[in-house]
Each structure stands twice: as structure tokens, then as C-alpha cells.
DSSP file (Angstrom, degrees, kcal/mol; ACC not computed):
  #  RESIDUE AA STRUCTURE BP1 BP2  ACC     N-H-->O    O-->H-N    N-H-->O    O-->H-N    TCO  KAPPA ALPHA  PHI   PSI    X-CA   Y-CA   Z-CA
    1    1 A X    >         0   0    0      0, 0.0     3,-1.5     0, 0.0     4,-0.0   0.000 360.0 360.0 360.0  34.9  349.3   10.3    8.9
    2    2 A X  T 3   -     0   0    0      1,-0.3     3,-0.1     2,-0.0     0, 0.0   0.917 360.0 -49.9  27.3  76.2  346.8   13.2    8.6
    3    3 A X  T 3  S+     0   0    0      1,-0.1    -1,-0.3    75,-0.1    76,-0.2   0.669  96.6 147.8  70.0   1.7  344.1   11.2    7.3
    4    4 A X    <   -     0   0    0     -3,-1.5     2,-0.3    74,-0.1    74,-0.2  -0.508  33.0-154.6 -83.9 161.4  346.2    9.9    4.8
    5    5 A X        -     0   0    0     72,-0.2    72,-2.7    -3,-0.1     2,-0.1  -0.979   5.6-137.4-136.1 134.6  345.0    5.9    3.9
    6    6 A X  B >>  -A   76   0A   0     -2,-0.3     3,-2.8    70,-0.2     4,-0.9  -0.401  27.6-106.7 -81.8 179.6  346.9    3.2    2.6
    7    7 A X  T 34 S+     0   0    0     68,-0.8    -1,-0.1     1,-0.3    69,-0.1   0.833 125.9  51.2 -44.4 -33.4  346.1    0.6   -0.2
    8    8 A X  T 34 S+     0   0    0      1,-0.2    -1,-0.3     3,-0.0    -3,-0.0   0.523  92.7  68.0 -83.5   2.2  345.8   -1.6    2.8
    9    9 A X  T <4 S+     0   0    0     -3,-2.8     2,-2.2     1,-0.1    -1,-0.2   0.633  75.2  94.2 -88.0 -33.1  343.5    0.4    4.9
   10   10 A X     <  +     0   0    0     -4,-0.9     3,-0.1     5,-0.0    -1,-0.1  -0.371  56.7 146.9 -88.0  82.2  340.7   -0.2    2.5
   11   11 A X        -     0   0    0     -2,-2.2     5,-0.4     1,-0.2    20,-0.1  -0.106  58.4 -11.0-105.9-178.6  339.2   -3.4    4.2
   12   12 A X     >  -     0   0    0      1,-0.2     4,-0.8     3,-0.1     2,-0.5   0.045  69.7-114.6  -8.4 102.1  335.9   -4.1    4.2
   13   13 A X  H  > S+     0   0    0      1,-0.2     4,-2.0     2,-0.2    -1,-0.2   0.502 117.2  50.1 -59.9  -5.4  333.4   -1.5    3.0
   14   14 A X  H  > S+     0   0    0     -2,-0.5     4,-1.7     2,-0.2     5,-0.2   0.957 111.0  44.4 -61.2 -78.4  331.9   -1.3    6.5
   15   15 A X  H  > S+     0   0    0     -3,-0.5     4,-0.6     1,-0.2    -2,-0.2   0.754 114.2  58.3 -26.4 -55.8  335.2   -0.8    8.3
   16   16 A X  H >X S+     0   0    0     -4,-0.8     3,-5.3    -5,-0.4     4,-1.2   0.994 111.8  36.4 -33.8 -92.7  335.8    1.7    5.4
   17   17 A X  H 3< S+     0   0    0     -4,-2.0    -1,-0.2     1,-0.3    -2,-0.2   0.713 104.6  63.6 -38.1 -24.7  333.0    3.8    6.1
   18   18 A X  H 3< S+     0   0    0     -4,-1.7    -1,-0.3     1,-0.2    -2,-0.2   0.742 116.1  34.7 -74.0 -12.6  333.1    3.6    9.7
   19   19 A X  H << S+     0   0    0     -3,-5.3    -2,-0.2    -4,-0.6    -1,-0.2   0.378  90.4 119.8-118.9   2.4  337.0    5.6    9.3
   20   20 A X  S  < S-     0   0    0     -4,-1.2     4,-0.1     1,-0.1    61,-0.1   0.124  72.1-119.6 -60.7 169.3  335.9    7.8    6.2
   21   21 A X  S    S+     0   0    0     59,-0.2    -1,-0.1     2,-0.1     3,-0.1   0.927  90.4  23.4 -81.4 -26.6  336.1   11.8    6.7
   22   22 A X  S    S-     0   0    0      1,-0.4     2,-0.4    58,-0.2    59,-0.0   0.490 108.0 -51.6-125.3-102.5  332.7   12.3    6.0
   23   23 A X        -     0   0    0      0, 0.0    -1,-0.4     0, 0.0     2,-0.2  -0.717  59.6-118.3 -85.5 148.4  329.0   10.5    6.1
   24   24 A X        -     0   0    0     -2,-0.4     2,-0.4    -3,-0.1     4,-0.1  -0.693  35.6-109.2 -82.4 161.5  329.1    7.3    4.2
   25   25 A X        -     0   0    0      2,-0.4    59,-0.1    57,-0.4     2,-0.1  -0.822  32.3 -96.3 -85.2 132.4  326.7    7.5    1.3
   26   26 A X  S    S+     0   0    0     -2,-0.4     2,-0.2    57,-0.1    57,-0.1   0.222 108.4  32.1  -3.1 -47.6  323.5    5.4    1.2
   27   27 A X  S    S-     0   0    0     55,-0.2    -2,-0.4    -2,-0.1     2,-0.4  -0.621  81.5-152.3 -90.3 165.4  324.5    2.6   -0.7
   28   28 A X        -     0   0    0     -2,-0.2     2,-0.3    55,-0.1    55,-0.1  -0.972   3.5-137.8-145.3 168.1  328.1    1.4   -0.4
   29   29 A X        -     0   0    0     -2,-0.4     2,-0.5   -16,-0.1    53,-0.1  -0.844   8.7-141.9-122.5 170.4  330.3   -0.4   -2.6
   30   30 A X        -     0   0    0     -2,-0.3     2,-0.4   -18,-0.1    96,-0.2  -0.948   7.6-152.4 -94.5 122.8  332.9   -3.4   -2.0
   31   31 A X        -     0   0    0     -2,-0.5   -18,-0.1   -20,-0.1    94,-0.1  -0.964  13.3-138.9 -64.3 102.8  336.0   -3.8   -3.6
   32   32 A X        -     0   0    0     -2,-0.4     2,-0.2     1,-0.1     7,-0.0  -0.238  15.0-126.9 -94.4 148.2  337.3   -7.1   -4.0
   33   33 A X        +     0   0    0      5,-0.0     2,-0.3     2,-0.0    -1,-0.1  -0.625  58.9 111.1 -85.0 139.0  341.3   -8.1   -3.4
   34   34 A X  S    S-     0   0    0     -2,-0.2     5,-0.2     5,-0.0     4,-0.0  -0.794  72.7 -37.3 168.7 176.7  342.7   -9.6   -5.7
   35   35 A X    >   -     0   0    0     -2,-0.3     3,-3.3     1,-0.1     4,-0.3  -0.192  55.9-112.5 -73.0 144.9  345.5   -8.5   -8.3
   36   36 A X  G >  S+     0   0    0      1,-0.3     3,-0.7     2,-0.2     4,-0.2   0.734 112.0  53.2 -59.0 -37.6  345.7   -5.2   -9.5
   37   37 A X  G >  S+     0   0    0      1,-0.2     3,-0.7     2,-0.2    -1,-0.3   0.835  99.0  70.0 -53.1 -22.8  344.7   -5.9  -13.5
   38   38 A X  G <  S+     0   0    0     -3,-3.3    -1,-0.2     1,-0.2    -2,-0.2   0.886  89.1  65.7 -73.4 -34.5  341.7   -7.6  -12.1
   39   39 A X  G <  S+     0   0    0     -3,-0.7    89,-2.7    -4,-0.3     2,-0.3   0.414  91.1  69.3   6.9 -62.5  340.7   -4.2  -11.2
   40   40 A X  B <  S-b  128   0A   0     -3,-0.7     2,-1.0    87,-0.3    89,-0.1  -0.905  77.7-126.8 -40.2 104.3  340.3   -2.8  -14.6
   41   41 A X    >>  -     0   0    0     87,-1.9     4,-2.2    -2,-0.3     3,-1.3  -0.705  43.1-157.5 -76.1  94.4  337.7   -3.5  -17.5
   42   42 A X  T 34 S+     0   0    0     -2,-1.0    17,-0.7     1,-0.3    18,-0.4   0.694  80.3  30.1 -49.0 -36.3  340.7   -4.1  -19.7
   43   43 A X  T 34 S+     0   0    0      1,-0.1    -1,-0.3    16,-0.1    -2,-0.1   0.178 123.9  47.0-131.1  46.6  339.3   -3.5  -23.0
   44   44 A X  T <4 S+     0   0    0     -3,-1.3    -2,-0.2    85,-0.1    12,-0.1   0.254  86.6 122.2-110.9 -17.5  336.4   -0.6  -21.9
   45   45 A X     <  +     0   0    0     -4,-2.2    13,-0.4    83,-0.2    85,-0.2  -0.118  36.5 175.6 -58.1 124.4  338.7    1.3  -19.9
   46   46 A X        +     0   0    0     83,-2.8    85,-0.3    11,-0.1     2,-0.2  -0.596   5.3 179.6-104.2 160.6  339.6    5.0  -20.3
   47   47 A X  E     -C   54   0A   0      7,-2.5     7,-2.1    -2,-0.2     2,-0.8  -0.674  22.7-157.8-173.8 122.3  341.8    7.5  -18.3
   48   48 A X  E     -Cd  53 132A   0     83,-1.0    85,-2.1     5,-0.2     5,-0.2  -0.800  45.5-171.7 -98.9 100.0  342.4   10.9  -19.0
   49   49 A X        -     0   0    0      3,-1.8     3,-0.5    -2,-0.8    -2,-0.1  -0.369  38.2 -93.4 -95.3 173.5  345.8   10.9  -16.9
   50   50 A X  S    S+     0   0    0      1,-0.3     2,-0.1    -2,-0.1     3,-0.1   0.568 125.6  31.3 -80.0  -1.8  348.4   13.1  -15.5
   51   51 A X  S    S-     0   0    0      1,-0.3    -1,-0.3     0, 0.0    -2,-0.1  -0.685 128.3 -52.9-141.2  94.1  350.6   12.6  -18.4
   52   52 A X        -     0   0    0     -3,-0.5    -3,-1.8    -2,-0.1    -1,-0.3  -0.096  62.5 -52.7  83.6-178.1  348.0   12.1  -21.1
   53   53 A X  E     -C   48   0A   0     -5,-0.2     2,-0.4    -3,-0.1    -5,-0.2  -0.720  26.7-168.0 -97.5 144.3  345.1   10.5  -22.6
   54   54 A X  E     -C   47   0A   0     -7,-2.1    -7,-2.5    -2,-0.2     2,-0.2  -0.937   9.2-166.0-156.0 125.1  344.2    6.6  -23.2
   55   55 A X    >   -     0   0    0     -2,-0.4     3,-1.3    -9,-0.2     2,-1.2  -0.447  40.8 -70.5-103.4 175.4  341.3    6.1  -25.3
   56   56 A X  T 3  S+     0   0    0      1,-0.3   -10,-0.1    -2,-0.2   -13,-0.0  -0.875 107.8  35.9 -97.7 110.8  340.2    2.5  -25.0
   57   57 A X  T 3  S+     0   0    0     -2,-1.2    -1,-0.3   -12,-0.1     3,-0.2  -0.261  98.2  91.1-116.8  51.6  340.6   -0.5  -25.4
   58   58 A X    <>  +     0   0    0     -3,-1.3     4,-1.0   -13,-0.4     5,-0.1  -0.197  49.5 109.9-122.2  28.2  344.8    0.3  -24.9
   59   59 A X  H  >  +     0   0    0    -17,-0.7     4,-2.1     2,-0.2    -1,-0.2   0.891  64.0  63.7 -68.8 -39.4  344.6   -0.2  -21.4
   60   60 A X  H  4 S+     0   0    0    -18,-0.4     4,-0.3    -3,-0.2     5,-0.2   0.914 103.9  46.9 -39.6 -74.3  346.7   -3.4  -21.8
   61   61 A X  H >> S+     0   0    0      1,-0.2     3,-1.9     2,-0.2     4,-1.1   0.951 109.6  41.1 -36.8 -80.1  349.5   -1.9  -22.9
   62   62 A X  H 3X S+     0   0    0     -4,-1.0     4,-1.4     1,-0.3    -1,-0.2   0.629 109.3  60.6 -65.2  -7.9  350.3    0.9  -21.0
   63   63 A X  H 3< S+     0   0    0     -4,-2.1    -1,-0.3     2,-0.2    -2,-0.2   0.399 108.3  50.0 -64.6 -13.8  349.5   -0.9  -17.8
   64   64 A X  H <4 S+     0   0    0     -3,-1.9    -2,-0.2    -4,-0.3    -3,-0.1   0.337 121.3  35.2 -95.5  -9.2  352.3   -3.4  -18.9
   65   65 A X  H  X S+     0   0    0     -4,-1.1     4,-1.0    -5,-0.2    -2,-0.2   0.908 116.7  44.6-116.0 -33.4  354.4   -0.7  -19.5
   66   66 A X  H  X S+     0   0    0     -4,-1.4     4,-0.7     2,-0.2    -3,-0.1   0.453 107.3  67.7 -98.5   5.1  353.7    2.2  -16.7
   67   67 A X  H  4 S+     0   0    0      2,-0.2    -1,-0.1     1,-0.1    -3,-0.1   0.900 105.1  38.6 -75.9 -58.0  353.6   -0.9  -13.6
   68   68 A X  H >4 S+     0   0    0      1,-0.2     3,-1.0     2,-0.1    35,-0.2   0.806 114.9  54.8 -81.6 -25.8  357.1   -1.8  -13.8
   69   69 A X  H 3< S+     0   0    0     -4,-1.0    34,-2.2     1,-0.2     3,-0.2   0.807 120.0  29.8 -47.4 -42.1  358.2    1.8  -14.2
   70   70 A X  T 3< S+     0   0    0     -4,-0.7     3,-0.2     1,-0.2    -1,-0.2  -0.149  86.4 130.8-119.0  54.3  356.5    3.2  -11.2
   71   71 A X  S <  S+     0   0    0     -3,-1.0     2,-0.2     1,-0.3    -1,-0.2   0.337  71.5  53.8 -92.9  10.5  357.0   -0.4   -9.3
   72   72 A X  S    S+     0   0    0     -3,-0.2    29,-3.3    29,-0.1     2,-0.5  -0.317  86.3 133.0-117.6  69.1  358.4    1.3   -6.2
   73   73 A X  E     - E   0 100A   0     -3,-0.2     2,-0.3    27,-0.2    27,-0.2  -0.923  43.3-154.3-132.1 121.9  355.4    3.6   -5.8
   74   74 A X  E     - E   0  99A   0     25,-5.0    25,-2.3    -2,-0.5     2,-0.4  -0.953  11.1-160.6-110.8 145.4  353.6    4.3   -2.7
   75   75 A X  E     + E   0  98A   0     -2,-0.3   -68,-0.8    23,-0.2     2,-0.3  -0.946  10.0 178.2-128.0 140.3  349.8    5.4   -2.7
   76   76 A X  E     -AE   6  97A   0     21,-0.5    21,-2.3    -2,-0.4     2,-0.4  -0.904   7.7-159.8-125.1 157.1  348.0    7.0   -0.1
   77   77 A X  E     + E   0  96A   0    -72,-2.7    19,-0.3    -2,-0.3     2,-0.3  -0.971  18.1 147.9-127.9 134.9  344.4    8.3    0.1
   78   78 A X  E     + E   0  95A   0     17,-1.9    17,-2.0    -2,-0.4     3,-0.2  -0.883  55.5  57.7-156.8-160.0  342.0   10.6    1.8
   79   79 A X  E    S-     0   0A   0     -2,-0.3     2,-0.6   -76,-0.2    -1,-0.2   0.784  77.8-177.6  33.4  30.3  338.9   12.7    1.2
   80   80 A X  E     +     0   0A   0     -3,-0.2     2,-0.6    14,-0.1   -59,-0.2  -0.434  19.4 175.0 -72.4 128.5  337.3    9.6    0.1
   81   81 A X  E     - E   0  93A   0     12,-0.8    12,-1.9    -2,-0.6     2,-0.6  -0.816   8.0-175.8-139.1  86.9  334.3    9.6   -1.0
   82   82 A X  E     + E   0  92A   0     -2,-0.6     2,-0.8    10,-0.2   -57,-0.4  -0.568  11.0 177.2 -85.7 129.5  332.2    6.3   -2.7
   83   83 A X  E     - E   0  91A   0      8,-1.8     8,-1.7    -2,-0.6   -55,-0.1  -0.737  16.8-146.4-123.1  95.7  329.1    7.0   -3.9
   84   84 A X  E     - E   0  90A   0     -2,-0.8     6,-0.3     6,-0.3     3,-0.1  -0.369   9.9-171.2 -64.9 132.3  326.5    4.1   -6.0
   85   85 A X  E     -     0   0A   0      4,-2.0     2,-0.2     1,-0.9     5,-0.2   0.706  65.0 -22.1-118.4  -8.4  324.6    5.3   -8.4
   86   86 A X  E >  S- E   0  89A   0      3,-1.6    -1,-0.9     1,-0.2     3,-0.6  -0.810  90.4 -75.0-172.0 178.9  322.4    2.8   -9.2
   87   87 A X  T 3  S+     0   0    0      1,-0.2    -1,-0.2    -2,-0.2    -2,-0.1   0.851 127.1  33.3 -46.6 -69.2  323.1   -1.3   -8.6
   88   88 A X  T 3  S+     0   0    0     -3,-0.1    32,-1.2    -4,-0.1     2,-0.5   0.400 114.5  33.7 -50.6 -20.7  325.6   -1.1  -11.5
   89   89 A X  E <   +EF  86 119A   0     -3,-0.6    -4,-2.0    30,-0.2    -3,-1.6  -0.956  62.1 132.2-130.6 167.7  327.4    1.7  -12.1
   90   90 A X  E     -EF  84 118A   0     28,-1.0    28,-2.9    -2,-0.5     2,-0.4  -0.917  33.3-119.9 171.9-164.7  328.9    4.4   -9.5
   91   91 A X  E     -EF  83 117A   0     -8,-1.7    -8,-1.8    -2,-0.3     2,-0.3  -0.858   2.0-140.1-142.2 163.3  332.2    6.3   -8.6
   92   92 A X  E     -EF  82 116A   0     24,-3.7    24,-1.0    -2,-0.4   -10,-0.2  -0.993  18.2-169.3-120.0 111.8  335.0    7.0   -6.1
   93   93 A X  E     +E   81   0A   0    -12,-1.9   -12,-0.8    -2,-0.3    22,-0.2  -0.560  23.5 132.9 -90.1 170.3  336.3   10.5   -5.6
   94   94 A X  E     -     0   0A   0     20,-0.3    20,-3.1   -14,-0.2     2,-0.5  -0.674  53.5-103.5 151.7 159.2  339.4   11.2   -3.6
   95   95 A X  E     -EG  78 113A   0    -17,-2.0   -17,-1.9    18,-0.2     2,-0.5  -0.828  44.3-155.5-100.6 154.3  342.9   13.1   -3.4
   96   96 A X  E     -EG  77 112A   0     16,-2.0    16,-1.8    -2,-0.5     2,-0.7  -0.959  11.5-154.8-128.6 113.3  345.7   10.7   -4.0
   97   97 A X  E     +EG  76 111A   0    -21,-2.3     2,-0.8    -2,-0.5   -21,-0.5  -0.825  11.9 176.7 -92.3 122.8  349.4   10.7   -3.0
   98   98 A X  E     +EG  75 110A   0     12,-1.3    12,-0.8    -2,-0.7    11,-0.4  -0.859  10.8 155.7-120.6 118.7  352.0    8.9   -4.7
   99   99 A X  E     +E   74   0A   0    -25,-2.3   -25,-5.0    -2,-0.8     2,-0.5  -0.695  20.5  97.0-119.9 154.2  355.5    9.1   -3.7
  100  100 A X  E     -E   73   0A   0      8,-0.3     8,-0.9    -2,-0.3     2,-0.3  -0.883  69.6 -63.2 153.6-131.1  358.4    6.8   -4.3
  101  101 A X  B     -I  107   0B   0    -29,-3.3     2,-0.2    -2,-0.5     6,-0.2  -0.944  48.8-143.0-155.1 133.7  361.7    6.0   -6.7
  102  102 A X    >   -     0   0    0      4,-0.6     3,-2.8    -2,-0.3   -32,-0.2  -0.773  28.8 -96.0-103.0 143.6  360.8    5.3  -10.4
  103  103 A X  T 3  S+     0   0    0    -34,-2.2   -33,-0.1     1,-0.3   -34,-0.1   0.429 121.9  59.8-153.9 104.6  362.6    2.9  -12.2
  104  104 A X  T 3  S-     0   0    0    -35,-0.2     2,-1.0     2,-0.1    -1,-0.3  -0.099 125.3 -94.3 -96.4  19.7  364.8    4.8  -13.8
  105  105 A X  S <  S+     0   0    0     -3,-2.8     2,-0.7     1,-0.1    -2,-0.1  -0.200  77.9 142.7  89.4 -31.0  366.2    6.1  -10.3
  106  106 A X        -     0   0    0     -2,-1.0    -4,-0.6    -5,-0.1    -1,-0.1  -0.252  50.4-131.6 -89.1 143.2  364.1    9.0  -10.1
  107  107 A X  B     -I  101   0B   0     -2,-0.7     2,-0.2    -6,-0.2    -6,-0.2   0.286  27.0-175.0 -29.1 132.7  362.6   10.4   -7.2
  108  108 A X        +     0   0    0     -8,-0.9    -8,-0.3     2,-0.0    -9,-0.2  -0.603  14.2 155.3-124.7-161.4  358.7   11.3   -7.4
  109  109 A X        +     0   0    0    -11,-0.4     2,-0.3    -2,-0.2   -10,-0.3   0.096  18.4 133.6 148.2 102.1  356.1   13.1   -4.9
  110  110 A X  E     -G   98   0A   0    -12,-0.8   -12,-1.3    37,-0.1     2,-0.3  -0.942  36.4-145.3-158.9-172.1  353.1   14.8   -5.9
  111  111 A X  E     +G   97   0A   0     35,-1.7     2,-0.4    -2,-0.3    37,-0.3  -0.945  27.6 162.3-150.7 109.2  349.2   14.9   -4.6
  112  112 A X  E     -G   96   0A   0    -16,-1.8   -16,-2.0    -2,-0.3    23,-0.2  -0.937  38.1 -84.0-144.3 163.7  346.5   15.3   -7.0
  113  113 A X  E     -GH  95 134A   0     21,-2.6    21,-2.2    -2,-0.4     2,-0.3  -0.525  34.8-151.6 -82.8 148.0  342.5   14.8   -7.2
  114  114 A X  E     + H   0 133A   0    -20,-3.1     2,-0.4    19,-0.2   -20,-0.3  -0.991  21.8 172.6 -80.0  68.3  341.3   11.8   -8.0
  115  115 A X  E     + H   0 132A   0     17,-1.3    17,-1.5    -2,-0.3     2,-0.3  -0.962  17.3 177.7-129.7 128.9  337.6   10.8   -9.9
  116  116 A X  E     -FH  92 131A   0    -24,-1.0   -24,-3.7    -2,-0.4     2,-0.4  -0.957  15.7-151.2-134.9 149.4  337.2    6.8  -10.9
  117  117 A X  E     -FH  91 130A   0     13,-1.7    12,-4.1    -2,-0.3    13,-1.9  -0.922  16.9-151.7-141.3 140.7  334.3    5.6  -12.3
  118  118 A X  E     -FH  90 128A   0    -28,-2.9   -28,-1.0    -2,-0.4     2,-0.3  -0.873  14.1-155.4-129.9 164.3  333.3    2.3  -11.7
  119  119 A X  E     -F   89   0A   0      8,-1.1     2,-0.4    -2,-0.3     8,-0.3  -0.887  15.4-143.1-110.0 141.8  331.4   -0.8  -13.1
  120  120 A X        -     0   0    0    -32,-1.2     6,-0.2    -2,-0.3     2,-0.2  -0.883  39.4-151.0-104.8 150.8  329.5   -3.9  -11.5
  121  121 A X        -     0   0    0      4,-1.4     3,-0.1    -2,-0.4     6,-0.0  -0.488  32.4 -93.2 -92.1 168.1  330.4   -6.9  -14.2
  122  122 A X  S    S+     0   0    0     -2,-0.2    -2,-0.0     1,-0.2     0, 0.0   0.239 122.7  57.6  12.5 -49.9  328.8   -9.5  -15.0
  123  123 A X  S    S-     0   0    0      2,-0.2    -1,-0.2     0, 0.0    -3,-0.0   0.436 119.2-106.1 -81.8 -34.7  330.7  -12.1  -12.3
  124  124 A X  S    S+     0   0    0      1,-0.4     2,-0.5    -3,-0.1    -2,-0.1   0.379  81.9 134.8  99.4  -0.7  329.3   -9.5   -9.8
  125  125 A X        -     0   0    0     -5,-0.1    -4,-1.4   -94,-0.1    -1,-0.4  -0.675  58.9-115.1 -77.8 140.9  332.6   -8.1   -9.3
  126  126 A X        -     0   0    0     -2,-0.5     2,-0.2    -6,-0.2    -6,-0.2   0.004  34.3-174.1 -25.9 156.8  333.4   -3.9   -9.3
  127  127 A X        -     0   0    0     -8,-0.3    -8,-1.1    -7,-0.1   -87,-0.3  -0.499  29.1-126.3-153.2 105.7  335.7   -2.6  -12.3
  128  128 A X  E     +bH  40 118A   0    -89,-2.7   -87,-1.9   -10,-0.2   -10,-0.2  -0.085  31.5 175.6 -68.0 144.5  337.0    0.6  -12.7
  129  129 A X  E     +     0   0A   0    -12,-4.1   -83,-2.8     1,-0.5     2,-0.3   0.770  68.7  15.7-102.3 -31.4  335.9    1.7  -16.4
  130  130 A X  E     - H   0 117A   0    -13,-1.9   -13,-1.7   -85,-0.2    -1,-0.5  -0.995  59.1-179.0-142.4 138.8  337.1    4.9  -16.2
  131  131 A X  E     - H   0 116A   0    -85,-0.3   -83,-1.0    -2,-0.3     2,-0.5  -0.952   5.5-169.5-151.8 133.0  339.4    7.2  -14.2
  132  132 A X  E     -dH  48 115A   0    -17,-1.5   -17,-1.3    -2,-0.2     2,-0.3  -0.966   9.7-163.2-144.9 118.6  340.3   11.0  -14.4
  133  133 A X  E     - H   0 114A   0    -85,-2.1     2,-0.4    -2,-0.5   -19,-0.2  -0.761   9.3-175.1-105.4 138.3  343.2   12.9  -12.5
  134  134 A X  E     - H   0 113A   0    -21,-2.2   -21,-2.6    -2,-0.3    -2,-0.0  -0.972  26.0-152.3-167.1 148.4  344.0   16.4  -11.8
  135  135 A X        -     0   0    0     -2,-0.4     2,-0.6   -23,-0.2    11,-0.1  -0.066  30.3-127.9 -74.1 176.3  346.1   19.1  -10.5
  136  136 A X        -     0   0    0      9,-0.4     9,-2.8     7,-0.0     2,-0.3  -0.942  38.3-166.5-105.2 145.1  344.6   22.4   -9.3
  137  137 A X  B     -J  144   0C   0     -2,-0.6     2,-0.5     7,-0.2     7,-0.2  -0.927  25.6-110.4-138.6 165.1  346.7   25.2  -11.2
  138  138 A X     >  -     0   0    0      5,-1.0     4,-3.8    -2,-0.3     5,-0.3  -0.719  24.9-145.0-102.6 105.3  347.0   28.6  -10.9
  139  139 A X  T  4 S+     0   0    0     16,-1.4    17,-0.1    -2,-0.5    -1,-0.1   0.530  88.3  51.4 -80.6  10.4  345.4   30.3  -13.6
  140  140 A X  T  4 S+     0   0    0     15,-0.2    -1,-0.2    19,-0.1    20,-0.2   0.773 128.8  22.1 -95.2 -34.1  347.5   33.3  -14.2
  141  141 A X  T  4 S-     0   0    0     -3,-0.2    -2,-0.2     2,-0.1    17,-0.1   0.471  98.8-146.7-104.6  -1.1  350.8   31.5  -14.4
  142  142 A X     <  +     0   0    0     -4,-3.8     2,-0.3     1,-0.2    -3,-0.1   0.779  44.8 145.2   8.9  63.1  348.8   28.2  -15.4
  143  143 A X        -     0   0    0     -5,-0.3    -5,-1.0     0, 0.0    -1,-0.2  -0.827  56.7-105.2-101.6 166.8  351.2   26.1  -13.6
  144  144 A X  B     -J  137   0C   0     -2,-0.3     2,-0.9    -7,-0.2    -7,-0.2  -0.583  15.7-136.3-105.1 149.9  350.1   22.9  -11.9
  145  145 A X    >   -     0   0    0     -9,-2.8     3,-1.1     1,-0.2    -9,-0.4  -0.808  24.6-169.9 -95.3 122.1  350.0   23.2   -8.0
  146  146 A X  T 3  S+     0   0    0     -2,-0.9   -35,-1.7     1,-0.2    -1,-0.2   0.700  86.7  52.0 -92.5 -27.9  351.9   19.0   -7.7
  147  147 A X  T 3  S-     0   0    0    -37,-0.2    -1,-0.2   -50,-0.1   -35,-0.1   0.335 101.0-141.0 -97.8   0.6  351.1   19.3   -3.4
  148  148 A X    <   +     0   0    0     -3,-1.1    -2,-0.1   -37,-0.3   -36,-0.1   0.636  62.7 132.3  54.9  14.4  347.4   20.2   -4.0
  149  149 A X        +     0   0    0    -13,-0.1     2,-0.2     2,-0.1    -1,-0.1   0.577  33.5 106.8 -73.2  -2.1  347.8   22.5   -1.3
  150  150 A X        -     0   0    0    -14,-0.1     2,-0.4    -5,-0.1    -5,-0.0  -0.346  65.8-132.4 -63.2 123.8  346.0   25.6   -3.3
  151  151 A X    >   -     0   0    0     -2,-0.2     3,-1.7     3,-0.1     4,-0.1  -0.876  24.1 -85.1-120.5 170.2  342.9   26.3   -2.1
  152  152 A X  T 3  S+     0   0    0     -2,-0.4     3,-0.3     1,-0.3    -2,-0.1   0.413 114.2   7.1 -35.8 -61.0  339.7   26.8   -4.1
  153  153 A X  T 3  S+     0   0    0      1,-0.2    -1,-0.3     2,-0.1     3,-0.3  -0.155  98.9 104.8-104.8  38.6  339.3   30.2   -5.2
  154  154 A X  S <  S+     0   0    0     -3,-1.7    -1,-0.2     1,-0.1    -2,-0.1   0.469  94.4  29.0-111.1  -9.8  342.9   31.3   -4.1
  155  155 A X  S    S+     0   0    0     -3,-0.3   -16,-1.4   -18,-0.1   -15,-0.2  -0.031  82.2 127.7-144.3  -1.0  344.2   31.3   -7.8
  156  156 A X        +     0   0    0     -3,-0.3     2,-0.4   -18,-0.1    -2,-0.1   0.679  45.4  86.8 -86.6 -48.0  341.1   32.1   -9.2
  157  157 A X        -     0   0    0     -4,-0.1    -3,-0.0     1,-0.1    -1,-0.0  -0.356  57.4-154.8 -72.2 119.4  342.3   35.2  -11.4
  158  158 A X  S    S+     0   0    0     -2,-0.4     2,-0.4     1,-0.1    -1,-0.1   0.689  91.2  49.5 -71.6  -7.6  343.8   35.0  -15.0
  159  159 A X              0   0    0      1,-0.0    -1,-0.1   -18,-0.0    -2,-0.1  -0.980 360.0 360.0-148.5 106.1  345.7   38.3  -14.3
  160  160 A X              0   0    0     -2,-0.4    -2,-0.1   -20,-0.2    -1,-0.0   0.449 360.0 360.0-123.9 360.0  347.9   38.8  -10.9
């Protein structure tokens, strides 16, 4: 799958590191299984997402509402990258696929970057606090490139 990883790939944070693309980082973090709301510091949680903003504590909501809409959704991952930044707090980078049939019947596909920002609780479990998604776009025609296949400076010019 060119590197691509699924949800289920993401096993143990050893195992993890040992199949990442690059060095593992110094410290490492865990993720724990367990169901996907568990996941999610429900009333600190932010996300500036790829169709809008959600200031917090409204996580609740629109996770009840955007779950069963995109419940035939497959996610893949690669360029991951977890990083601690002290005992408590640290982040995950990565590009992110999601494909599938939303549903309302339609068809999705698109690839975009990835930044989640994460929390140790209290219980000693992980929680994402925060998460921020983005396209690359092309800054002359400022459309968004949805296959993240643009590379860095290739778009670079406000004027073509």
C-alpha cells in the first residue's frame, strides 16, 4: 500500500516505531484501544477542520453527528510522526487518507495533512485535545490540492 497504514496497523508503540518512515523519536507514546469517543478530551477538545472550526467544549455534538455520516469511511496513514514533549503533553503529525461512501450515498477520496495534539489524563490514558487539518493549495488559483500530491514550493507564486 505505499506506506499507507491502517487504523489497525497501529499496535503497540514499539511495533509502531519499528515500521515508521523515519527514526522514532526519543520518547514514545501509547495509544490505548478502546472506543473511538474515548479518544477525545470531550469537553477541552478543539479542531480547526476541513470543513470548519469547533471551538470547545462542542465536541459532543458534532462527533454524534459527523460519525454516522461518514460511517463507511476508510482511514489510512503514513509519514507518521509521534513526538512527546514532556511526560504530559505531545503530538502526532501525519498525512491522512480517507476514502469511502458517505451516508448520504456519496462517494469521497481526498488526502490531507494531519497535526493532533495530545494530552496524558489523569487515568494515565492519552487524549487528543486538539487536532488541525490541511490541504496544500496553490496560491495563484488558491484552490485546495484534495490528493496532497503538490509539492512544497511547486505552487509557491501568487501570480502564474
Amino acid at each position: 500500500m505505499d506506506g499507507w497504514k491502517t487504523e489497525k496497523d497501529f499496535k503497540p508503540v514499539e511495533a509502531l516505531h519499528g515500521d515508521l518512515d523515519g527514526p522514532a523519536t526519543k520518547r514514545r507514546v501509547a495509544i490505548r484501544r478502546s472506543r473511538r469517543q474515548n479518544f477525545f478530551e470531550m469537553q477541552d477538545y478543539s479542531i480547526f477542520d476541513l470543513m470548519g472550526t469547533l471551538r470547545r467544549p462542542n465536541l459532543g455534538p458534532h462527533y454524534d453527528h459527523i460519525t454516522p455520516y461518514l460511517g463507511h469511511t476508510n482511514q489510512t496513514f503514513k509519514d507518521v510522526e509521534i513526538v512527546v514533549v514532556t511526560p504530559t503533553f505531545g503530538y502526532i503529525t501525519a498525512t491522512q487518507r480517507v476514502d469511502g461512501t458517505a451516508a448520504d450515498g456519496a462517494s469521497h477520496d481526498f488526502t490531507f495533512r494531519s497535526t493532533s495534539l495530545v494530552r496524558k489524563m489523569e487515568d494515565g490514558s492519552w487524549k487528543y485535545v486538539h487536532e488541525h487539518y490541511s490541504f496544500p493549495v496553490d496560491m495563484a488559483t488558491k484552490v485546495a490540492d484534495f490528493t496532497r500530491s503538490q509539492k512544497l514550493s511547486e505552487s509557491l507564486e501568487f501570480k502564474k
